[in-house]
C-alpha positions in Angstrom: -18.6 51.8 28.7 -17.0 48.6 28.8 -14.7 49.2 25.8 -12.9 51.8 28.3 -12.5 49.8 30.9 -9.2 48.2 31.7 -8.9 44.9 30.3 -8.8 43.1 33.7 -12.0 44.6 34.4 -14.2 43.7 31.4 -17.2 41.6 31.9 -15.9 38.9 29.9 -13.8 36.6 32.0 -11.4 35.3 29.1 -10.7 38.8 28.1 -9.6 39.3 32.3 -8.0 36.3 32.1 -5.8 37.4 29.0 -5.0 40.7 30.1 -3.4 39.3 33.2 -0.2 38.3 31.0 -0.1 42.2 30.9 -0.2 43.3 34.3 2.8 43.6 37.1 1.6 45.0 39.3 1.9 42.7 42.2 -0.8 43.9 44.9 -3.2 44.2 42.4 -2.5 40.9 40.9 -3.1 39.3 44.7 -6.2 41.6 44.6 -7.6 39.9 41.4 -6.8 36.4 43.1 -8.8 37.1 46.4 -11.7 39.0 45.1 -12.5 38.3 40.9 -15.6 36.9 40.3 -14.9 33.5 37.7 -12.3 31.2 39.3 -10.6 31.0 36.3 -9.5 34.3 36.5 -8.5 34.5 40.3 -6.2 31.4 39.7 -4.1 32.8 36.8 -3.8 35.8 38.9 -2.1 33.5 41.1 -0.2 32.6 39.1 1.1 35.9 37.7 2.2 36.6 41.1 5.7 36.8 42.0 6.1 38.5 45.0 6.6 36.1 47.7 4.6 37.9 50.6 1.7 38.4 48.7 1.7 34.5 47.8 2.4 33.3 51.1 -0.5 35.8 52.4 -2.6 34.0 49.3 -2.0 30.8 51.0 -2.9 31.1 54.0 -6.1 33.6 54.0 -7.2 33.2 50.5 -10.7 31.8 50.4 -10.6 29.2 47.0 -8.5 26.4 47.1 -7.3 26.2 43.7 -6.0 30.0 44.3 -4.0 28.7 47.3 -3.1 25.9 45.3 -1.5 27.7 42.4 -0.4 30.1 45.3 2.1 27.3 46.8 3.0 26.1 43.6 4.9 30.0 42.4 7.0 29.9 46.8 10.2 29.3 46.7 11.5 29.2 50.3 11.9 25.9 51.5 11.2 26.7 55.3 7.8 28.5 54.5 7.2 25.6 51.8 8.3 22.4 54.2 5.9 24.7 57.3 2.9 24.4 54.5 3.6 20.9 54.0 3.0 20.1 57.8 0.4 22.2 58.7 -1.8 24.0 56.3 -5.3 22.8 56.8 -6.0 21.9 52.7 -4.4 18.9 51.7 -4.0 19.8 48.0 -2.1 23.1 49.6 -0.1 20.5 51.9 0.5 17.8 48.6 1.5 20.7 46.3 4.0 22.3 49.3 5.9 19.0 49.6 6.4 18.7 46.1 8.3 21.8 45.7 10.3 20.8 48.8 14.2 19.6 47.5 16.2 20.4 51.1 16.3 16.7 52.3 16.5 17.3 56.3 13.1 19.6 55.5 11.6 16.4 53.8 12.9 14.4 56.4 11.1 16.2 59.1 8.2 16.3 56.8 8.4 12.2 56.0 8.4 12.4 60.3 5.9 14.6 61.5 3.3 15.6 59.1 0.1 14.7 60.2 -1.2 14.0 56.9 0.0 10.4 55.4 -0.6 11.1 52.2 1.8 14.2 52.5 4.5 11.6 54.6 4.0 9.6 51.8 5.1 12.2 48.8 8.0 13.3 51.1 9.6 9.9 51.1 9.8 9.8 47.3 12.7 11.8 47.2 14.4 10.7 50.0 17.7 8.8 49.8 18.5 8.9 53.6 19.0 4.7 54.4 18.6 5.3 58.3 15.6 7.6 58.4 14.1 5.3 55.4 14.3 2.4 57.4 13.0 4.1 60.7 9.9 4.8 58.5 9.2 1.6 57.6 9.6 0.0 60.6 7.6 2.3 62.5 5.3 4.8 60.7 1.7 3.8 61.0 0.2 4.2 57.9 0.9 0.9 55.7 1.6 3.6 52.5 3.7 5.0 54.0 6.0 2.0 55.1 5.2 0.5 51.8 6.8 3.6 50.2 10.0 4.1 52.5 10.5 0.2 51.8 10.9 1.0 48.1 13.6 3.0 48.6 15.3 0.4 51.2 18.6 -1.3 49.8 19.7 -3.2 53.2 18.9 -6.8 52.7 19.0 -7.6 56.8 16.4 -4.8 57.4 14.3 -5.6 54.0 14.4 -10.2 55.6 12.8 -8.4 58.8 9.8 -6.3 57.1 9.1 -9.5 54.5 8.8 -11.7 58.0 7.2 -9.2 59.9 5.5 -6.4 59.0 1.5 -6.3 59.7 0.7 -5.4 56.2 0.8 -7.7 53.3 1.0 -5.3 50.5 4.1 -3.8 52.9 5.8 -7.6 53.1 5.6 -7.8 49.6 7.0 -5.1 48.4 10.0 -5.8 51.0 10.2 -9.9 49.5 10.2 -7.7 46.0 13.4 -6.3 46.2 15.1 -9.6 48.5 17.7 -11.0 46.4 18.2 -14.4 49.3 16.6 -17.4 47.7 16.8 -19.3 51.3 15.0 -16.4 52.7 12.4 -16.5 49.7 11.5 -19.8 50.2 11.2 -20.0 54.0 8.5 -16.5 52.9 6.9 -18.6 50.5 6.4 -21.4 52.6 5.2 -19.4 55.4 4.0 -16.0 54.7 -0.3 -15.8 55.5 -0.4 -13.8 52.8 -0.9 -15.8 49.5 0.1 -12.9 47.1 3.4 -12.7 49.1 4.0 -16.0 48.8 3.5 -15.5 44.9 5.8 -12.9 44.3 8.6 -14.8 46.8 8.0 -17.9 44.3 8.6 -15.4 41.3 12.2 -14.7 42.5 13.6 -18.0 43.5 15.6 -19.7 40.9 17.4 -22.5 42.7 15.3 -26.1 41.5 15.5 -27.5 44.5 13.6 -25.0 46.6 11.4 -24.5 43.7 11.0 -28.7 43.7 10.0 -28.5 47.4 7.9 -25.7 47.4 5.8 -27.8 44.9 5.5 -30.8 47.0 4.5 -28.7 50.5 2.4 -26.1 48.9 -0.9 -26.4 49.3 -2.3 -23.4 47.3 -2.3 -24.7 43.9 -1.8 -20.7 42.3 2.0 -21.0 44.6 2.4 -24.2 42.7 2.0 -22.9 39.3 4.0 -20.2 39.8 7.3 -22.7 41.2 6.1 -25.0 37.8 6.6 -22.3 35.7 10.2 -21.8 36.9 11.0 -25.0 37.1 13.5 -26.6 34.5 14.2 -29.9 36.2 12.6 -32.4 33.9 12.1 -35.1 37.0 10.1 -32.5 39.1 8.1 -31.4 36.0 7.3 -35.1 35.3 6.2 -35.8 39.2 4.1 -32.4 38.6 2.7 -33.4 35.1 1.7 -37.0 36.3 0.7 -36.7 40.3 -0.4 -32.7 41.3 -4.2 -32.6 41.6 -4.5 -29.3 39.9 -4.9 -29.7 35.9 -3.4 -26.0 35.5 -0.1 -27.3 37.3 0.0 -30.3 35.3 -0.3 -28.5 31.9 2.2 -26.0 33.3 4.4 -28.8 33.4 3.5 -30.9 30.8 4.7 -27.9 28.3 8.1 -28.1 29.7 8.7 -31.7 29.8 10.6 -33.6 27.3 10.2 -37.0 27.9 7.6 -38.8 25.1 6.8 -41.3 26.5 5.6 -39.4 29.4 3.7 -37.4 27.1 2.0 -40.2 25.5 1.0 -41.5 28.4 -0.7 -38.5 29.6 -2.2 -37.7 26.2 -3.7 -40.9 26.1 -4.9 -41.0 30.5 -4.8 -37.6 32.3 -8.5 -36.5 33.4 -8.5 -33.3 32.0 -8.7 -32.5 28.1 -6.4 -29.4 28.2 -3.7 -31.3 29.7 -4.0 -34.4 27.1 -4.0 -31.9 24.3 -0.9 -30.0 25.8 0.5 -33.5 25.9 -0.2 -34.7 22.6 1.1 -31.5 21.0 4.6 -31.9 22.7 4.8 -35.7 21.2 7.0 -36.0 18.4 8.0 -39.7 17.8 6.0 -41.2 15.3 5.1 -43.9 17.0 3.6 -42.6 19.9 1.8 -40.3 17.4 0.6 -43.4 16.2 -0.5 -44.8 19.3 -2.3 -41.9 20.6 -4.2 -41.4 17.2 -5.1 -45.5 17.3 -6.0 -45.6 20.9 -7.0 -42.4 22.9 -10.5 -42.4 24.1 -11.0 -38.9 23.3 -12.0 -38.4 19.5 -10.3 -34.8 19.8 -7.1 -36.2 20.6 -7.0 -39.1 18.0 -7.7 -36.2 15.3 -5.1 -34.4 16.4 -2.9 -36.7 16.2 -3.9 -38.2 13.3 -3.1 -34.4 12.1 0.7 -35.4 12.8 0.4 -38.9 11.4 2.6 -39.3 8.3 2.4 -42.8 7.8 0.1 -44.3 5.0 -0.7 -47.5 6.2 -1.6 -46.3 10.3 -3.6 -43.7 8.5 -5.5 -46.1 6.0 -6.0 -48.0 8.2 -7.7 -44.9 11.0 -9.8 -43.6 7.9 -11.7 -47.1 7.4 -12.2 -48.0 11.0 -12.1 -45.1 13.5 -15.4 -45.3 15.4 -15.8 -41.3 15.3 -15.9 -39.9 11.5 -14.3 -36.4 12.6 -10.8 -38.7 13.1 -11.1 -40.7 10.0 -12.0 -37.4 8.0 -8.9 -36.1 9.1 -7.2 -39.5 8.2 -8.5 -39.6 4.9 -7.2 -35.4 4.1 -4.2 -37.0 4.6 -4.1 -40.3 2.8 -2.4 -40.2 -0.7 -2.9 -44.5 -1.7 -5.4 -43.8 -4.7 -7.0 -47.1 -4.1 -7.6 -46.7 -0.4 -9.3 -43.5 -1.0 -11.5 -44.5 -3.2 -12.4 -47.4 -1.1 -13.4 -44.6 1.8 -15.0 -42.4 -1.0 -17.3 -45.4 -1.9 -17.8 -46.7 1.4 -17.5 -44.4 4.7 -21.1 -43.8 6.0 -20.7 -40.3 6.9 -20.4 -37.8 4.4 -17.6 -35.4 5.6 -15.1 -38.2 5.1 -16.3 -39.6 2.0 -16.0 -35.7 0.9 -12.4 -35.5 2.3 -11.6 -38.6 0.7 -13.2 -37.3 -2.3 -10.7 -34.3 -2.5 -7.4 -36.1 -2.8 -9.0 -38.6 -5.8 -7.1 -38.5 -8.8 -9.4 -41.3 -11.1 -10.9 -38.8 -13.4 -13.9 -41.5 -13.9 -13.9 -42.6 -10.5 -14.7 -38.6 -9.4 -17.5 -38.6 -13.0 -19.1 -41.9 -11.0 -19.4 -40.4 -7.6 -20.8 -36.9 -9.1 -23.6 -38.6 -10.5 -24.3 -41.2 -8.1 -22.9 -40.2 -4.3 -26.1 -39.9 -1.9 -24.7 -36.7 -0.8 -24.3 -33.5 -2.6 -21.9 -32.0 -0.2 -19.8 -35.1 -2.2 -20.8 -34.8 -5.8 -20.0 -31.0 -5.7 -16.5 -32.0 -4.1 -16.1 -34.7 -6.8 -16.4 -32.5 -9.7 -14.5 -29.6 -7.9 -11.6 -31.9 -8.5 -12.3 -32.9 -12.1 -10.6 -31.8 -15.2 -11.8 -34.0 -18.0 -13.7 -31.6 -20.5 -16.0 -34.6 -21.6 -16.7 -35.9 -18.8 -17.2 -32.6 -16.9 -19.9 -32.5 -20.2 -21.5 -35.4 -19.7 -22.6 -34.7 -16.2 -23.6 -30.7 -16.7 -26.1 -32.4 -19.4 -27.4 -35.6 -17.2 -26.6 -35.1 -13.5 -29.2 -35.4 -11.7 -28.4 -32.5 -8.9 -29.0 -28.8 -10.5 -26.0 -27.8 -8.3 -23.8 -30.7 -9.6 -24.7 -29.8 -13.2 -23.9 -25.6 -12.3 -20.4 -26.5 -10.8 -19.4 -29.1 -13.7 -20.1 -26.2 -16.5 -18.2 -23.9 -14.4 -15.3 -26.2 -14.6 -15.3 -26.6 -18.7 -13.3 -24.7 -20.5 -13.9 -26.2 -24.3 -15.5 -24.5 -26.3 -17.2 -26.7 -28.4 -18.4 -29.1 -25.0 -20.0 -25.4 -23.6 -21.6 -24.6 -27.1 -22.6 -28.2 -27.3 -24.1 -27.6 -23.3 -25.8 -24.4 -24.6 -27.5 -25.7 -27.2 -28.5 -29.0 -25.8 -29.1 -29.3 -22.1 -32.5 -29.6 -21.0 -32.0 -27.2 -18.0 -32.3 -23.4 -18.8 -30.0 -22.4 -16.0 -27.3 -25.0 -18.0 -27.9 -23.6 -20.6 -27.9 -19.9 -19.7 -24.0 -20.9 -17.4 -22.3 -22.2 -20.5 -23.5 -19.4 -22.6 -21.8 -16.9 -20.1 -18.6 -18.7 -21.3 -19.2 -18.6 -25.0 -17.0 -16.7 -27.0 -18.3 -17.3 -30.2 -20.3 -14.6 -31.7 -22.2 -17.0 -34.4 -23.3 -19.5 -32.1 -24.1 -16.5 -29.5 -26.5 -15.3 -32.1 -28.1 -18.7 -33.1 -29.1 -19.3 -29.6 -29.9 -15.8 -29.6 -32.4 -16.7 -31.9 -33.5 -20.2 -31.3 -33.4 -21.3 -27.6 -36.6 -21.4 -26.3 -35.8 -19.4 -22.7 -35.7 -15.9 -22.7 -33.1 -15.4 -20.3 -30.9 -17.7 -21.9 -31.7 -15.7 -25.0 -31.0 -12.2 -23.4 -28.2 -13.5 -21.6 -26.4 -14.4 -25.0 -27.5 -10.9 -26.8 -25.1 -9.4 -23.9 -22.2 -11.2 -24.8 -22.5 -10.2 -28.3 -20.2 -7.5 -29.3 -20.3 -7.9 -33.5 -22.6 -5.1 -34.5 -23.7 -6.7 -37.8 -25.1 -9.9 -35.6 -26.8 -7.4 -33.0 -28.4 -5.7 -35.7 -29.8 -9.1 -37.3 -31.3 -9.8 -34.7 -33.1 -6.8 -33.8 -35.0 -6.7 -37.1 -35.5 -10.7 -37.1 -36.0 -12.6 -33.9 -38.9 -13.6 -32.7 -39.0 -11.8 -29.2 -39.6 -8.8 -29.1 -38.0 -7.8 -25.6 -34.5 -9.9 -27.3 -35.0 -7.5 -30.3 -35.0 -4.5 -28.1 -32.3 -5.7 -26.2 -30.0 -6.4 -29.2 -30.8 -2.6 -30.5 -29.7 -1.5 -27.1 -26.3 -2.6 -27.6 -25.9 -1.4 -31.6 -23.6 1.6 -31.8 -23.5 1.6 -35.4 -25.3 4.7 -36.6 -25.8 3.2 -39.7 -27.1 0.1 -38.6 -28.9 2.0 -36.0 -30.1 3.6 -38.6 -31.1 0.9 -41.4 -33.4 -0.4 -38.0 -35.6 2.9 -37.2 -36.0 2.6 -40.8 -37.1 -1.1 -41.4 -37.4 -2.9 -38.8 -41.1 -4.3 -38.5 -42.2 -3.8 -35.1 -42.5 -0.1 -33.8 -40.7 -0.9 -30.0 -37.6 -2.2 -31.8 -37.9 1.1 -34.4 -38.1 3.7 -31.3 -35.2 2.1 -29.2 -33.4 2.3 -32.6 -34.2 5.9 -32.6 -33.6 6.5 -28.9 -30.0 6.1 -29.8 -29.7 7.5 -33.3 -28.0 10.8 -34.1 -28.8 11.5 -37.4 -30.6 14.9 -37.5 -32.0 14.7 -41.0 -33.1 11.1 -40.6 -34.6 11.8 -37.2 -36.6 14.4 -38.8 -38.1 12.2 -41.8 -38.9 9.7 -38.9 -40.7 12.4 -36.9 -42.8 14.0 -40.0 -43.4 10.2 -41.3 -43.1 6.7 -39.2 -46.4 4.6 -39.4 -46.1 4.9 -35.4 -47.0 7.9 -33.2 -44.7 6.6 -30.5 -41.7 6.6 -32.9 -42.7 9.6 -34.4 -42.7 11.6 -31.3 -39.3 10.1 -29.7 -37.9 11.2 -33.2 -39.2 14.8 -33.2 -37.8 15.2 -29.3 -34.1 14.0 -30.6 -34.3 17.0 -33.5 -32.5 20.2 -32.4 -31.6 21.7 -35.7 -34.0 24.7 -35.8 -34.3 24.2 -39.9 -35.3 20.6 -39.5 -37.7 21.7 -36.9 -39.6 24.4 -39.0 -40.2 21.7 -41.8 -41.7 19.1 -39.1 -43.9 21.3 -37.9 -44.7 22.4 -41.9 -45.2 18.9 -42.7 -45.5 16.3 -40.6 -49.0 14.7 -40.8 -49.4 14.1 -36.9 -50.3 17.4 -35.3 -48.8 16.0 -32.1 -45.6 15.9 -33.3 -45.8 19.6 -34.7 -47.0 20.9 -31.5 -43.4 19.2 -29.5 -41.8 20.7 -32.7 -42.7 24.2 -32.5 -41.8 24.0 -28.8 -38.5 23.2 -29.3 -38.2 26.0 -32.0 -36.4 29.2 -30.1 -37.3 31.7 -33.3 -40.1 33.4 -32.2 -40.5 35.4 -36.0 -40.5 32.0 -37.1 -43.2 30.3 -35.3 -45.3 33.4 -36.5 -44.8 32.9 -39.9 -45.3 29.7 -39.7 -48.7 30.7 -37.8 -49.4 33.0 -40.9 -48.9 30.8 -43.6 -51.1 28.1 -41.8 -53.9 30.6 -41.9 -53.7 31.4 -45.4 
């Protein structure tokens, strides 16, 4: 059976697999690896294995390549390993060989002869010999190759030669990658037909000058970007930012130059909008602010500089007679002359600057005028978002015209005696119901309670009524029935709860009363006696006392109720006494 069989033999390929950490015997370790059945098991066999003829046999007859693989990976001599390397026919075997390979002359002769490039290639890596390194990457004839013997290059001579030329681009640049000659680097970035090249030789150079020229003969506009964004000389930047055709070079240089007047001039005339903005945003002199905000033809760049315009008059003077209203709504945010505001708050035909405008007012009646009479509600909301006066904040939540104007003005009031005033008087509901949510006191909470004439301004004062006393009156007295029962659904009072299952006239209000009373003995009374069947039975299924029980269903005149009495009765001997006596 298989629970007698060795482990390594089981049908279950994990349990081979584990028992292999067990097992030292070598030849049948390099037997498992040729011949077991799950691939998974053959390769940790190999590598188990530790005796070196059985692995280098593994190698190079063993039929999967992931055993000759891990087969390679467990040698140790460098001869057989650097042989492997050359010639095996698997190049995985050939890749993992060179990688255990440390003796340089072996990798040297490997970096030479190996037919496989890739293989070449991994030799190199590790190889510090200059000569052979450079015979490599002169001459081998896969571009990798040369690309990765270059890498480890350090003669500058040699390194000139492969930048200038090697047939590979990707070859030339790594070479111009590691040239530290900025003469050398130019004359490359100048002449190289390779356009990345020519990047990275730009990357490198430092010196202005050959940076400067580079700019003026380059034709590639990407090679002139990348000399702009090394350059530092502010009267190259300024011949970039005013004369290069390319708007990408411009703004490139643009954010380096200093010069505001420059900047102005460019922010106010360059064809492209990125550049002008990148301009504007470098200006700093007032002035020119000033100038660019009064006249730039693009309405983006007057509001931006208007943005950094500090000056009362140039700005007063933007917010009244701009031609586009996004630059004098961003004049009139920052305007602080009262009287010139609320010129523009009276006046401006467009609506987001009379709003802005509106926002910095002070003029308590000024702000009470435009709330009522502004064309725009986008305005009179603004208008009384700014207001503090508790009477005039009043006035217009009882007469605005605008329901929204009316909503935001309560919100704003504070006074107590302006929002009960509101509550009780305003002819809108929704008025009405907003300064009631502010209330605080309980009397007036309960008059409206009572009186006003919509029922969710009605319910909405029952729920910010906490005095029990209050809740209670007006359970047993007001008018509507649904406010009764909502003012009994926030009694806690037993004995006010109480007082209402009793007394109150109508039976709703009587069986929410009861729906929250815990009296036993009074729920029982209620249950055997209430004019109303409805109270009568929520009363009977609120009685748990067993004694309380047997007297309902004894006495209570609605058979009903008896029946949900003796149901809840757990006294069996009872119930048939109670049977008994019934009968007699």
């Amino acid at each position: 059976m298989n629970s007698f069989q060795p482990k390594w033999k089981r049908n279950d390929y994990r349990a081979r697999r584990a028992a292999l950490k067990d097992l030292t015997d070598q030849t049948l370790l390099a037997e498992i690896a040729r011949n077991d059945s799950d691939y998974h098991v053959r390769e940790a066999a190999a590598k188990e294995l530790r005796d070196q003829k059985l692995l280098e046999e593994l190698v190079r007859t063993a039929g999967d390549g992931n055993v000759r693989k891990a087969a390679v990976e467990q040698l140790s001599d460098q001869n057989l390993l650097a042989e492997i390397a050359r010639k095996h026919s698997d190049g995985n075997v050939r890749k993992a060989a060179v990688a255990k390979v440390t003796d340089q002359s072996l990798l040297a002769e490997i970096a030479q002869k190996a037919g496989d490039h890739s293989v070449r290639r991994a030799a190199l890596k590790d190889l510090t010999d200059q000569a052979l390194l450079a015979q490599i990457a002169c001459n081998d004839s896969d571009g990798n190759v040369r690309r990765t013997a270059v890498k480890g290059l350090t003669d500058q001579n040699l390194l000139a030669e492969i930048a200038r030329n090697d047939s590979d681009g990707n070859v030339r640049k790594t070479a111009v990658e590691a040239l530290t000659d900025e003469i050398l680097l130019a004359e490359i970035a100048e002449n190289d037909s390779d356009g990345n090249v020519r990047k990275v030789a730009v990357e490198k150079i430092n010196d202005q000058a050959l940076l400067a020229e580079i700019t003026q003969k380059e034709r590639d506009f990407t090679i002139r970007e990348a000399a702009a964004e090394r350059l530092n000389d502010q009267a190259v930047l300024m011949r970039l930012a005013i004369e290069d055709s390319d708007s990408w070079v411009r703004r490139i240089a643009v954010e380096k130059l200093n010069d505001q007047a420059v900047l102005a001039e460019l922010a106010l005339n360059d064809s492209d909008s990125w550049v002008r903005t990148a301009a504007m945003e470098k200006v700093t002199e007032p002035a020119l602010l000033m100038e660019i905000a009064d006249r730039a033809a693009d309405y983006h760049i007057r509001r931006a500089a208007v943005a950094r315009v500090d000056d009362q008059n140039v700005l007063a003077e933007i917010a009244q007679k701009d031609s586009d209203y996004h630059v004098r709504e961003a004049a009139a945010a920052k305007i602080s002359d009262q009287i010139v505001l609320a010129r523009v708050a009276l006046k401006d035909v467009d609506y987001h600057v009379r709003e802005a405008a509106v926002k910095k007012i002070a003029d308590q009646k000024l702000l009470a005028e435009i709330a009522h009479k502004d064309k725009d509600s986008h305005v009179r909301k603004a208008a009384v978002g700014n207001m503090a006066d508790q009477s005039l904040l009043a006035e217009i939540g009882s007469k605005a015209v605008d329901y929204h104007v009316r909503m935001a003005a309560v919100d704003r009031i504070n006074d107590q005696g302006l929002l009960g005033n509101i509550a009780q008087k305003a002819d809108d509901y929704h008025v009405r119901e907003a300064a009631v949510k502010k209330i605080a006191d309980q009397k007036l909470l309960a008059e409206i309670a009572h009186k006003d004439t919509d029922y969710h301004v009605r319910r909405t004062a029952i729920r910010k009524i906490s005095n029990q006393t209050l809740l209670a009156d007006i359970a047993e007295k007001a008018c509507d029935y649904h406010v009764r029962r909502s003012a009994v659904e926030r009694v806690n009072d037993q004995a006010l709860l109480a007082r209402i299952a009793q007394k109150a006239c109508d039976y709703h209000v009587r069986r929410s009363a009861v729906e929250r009373v815990n009296n036993q003995a009074l729920l029982a009374e209620l249950a055997g006696w209430d004019t109303d069947y409805h109270v009568r039975r929520s009363a009977v299924e609120r009685v748990r006392d067993q004694k309380l029980l047997e007297a309902i269903i004894a006495d209570a005149i609605d058979a009903d109720v008896r029946k949900v009495a003796a149901e809840k009765v757990s006294d069996r001997a009872v119930l048939a006494e109670i049977d008994r006596r019934a009968m007699d």
